[in-house]
N, C-alpha and C positions, 0 to 999 in steps of 0.2 A: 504494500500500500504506500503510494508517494507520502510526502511530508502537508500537512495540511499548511499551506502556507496560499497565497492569493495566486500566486501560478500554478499551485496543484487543483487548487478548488476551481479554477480558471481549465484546469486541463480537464477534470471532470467533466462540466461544463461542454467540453467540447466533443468528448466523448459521448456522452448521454445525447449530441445532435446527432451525428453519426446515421444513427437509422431513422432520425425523420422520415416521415414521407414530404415528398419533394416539389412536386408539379402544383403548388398553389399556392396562397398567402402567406409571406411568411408568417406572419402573426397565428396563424394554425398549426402550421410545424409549432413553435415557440411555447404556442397553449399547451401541446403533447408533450413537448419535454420538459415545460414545468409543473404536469400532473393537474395542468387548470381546469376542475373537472365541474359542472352544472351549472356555469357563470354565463348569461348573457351577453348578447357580443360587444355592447362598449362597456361591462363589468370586465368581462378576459381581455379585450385589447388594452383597458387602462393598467390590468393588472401586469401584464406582460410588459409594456413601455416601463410601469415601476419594477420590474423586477432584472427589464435591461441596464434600467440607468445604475443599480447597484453593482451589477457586472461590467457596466462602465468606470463605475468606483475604483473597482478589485484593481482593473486596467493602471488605476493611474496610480496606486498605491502600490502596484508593480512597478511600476514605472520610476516612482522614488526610490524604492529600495534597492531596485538594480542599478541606478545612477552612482548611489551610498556606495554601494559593495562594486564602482569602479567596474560597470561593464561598457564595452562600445560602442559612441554612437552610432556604427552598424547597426548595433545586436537590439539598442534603444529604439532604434526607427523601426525595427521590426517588428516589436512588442504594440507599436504607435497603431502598426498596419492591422497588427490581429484584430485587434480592438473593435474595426469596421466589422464584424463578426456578431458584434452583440451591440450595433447601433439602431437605437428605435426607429433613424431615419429610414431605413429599409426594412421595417415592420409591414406595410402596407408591398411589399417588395413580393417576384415570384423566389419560393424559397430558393429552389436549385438554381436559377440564372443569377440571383442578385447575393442573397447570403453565404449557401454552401461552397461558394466560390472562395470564399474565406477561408474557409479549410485548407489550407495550403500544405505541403510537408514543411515547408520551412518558417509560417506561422506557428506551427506543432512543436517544432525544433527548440525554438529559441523559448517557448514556455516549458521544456521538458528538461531546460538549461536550467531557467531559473530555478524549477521545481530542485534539482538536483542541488546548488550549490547553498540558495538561501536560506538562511535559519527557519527553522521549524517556530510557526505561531502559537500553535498551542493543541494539544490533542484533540485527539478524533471524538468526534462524540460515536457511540458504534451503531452502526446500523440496525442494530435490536433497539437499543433504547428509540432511536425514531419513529421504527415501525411502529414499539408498543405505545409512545405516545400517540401517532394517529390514530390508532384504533382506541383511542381512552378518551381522546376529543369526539370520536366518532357516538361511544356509548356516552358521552356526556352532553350532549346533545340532545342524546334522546331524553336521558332522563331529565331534563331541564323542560323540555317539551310538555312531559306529562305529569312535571313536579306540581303539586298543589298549593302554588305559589302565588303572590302578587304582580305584575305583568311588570311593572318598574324591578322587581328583583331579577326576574327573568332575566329582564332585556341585559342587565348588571352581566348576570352568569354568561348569556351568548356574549357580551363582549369580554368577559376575559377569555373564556376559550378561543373566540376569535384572533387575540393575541396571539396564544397559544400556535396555534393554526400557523398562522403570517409567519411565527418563529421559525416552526417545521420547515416551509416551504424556502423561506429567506435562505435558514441553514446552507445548505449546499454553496450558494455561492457567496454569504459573509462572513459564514464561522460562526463562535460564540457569542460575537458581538448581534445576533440577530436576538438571543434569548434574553442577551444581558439589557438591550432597547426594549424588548417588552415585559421583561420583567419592571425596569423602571414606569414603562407605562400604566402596568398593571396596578401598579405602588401607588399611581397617583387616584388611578380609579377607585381604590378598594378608600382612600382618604375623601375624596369625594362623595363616597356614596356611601360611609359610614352610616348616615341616619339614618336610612330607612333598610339598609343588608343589615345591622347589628340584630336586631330583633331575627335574624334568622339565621343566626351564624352557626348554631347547631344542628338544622337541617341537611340532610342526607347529602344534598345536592351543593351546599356551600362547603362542608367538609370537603368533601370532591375535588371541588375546584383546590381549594387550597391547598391541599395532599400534595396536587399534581403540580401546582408551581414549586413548594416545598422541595420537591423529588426533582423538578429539573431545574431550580436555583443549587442543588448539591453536585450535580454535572457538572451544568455550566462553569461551576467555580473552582472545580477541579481542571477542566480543560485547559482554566483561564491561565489557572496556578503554572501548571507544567507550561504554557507557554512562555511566563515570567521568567520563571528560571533557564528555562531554553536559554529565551535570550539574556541572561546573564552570563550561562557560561560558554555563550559563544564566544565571549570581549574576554576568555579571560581563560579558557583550553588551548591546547595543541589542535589541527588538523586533524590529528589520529582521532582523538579524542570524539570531535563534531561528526567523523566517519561515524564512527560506534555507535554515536545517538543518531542518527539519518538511518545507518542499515537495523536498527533494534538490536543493538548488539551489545548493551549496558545494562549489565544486569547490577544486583548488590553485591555479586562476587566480585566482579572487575571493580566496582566502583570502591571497593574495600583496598584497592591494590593501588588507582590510580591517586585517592587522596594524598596518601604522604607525598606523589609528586607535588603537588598544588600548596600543601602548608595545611596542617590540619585546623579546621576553622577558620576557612578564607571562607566568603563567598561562592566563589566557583565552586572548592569543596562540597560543601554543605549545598550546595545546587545539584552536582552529580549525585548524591547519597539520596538527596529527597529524587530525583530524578527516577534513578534505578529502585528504588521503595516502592512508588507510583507504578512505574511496568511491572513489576512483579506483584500487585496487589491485585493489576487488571484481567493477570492469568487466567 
């Protein structure tokens, strides 16, 4: 599995178009590969245009970081080109004549560059955990539907799971920052709407809800953590060192051998130990 970093998630991204179907709007292809599934046609095109422009984001936040880490303006201008890949102006575009043309080998090249060389963001959320969150939005849903509730509580319940939702989807191409914006959102709403949800915070259905941010505010923050430190002991390992965490190759036996290199109780230290702690918990 690449390193989750904005050119892996970015390469993902590119992969998952791949099998599009091709001969029509792009904005149809775009709907399929982001799973945009019962939405009305200017509910899915608005929601596709948002969900380019943050893979436009990824672009340029690629874009810095490979400048930082001193890559070519070649290699830069290339990165620039992919980018027309996932622009909303060819939203309204045939896919295969205007988009998939974007697929180049040597658009592919230069993110499978970056993926390779740049520090790791911050871990993977796994793929079980996301499924089983769709499907906990899905039954949550229902039961909010047929809860015996106030219609203003309701509506409370369908927007945090709506959150919820948005985060799932966002995932793939912003990371943990998508759970970490609505978790903050969430925060505000549950502040807001204290007066009239308090009186039903014990109900089957608010429990629920809460559980399930609870459960994926404790992901989130672990992802977030292992990225921290990633990038800590990037500024401050050997090469060998960043190989071993890139190929999952740091475990708490090696990291037990490498600290006395480092100084026991540096930073970098105490980053590889909780590092290698973290994969071996995830086993």
């Amino acid at each position: 599995m690449r390193p989750n970093t904005s050119a892996g998630r970015l390469l993902d991204l590119f992969e998952r178009a791949q099998p599009a179907a091709g001969n029509k709007a792009a904005v149809e292809s775009w709907a399929f590969v982001f799973e945009i599934d019962g939405a009305s046609g200017n509910e899915r095109d608005h929601e596709v245009a948002r969900l380019l422009t943050l893979a436009g984001d990824q672009f340029t936040a690629l874009r810095v970081a490979a400048k930082r880490a001193g890559m070519q303006q070649g290699s830069l201008a290339r990165i620039e080109a992919a980018e027309q890949f996932v622009s909303v102006r060819l939203q309204g575009a045939n896919w295969d004549q205007s988009v998939k043309q974007q697929l180049t080998n040597a658009n592919l090249a230069v993110l499978q560059i970056c993926s390779g060389f740049l520090p790791e963001e911050e871990e993977r959320i796994s793929a079980d955990a996301l499924t089983g969150t769709k499907e906990t939005i899905v039954k949550l849903l229902v039961e909010i539907d047929n809860a015996d509730l106030p219609d203003a509580v309701k509506a409370f319940l369908r927007r945090q799971v709506g959150l919820m939702a948005r985060a799932v989807r966002e995932y793939p191409i912003r990371g943990a920052a998508a759970f970490r914006d609505a978790s903050d959102a969430s925060a505000a709403d549950w502040g807001e709407s204290a007066s009239y949800v308090a009186p039903y915070i014990d109900t089957p259905e608010v429990k629920s809800v809460r559980s399930l941010w609870t459960g994926l505010d404790k992901i989130v923050a672990r992802a977030i953590l292992y990225g921290h430190l990633a990038q800590l002991m990037w500024s401050g390992v050997s090469p060998l060192l960043r190989t071993a965490v890139e190929h999952r190759l740091l475990t708490p036996a090696v990291a037990e051998l490498v600290q006395p290199l480092l100084g026991s109780g540096t930073d970098a230290a105490d980053g590889i130990r909780k590092i290698a702690a973290t994969r071996n918990e995830s086993k």
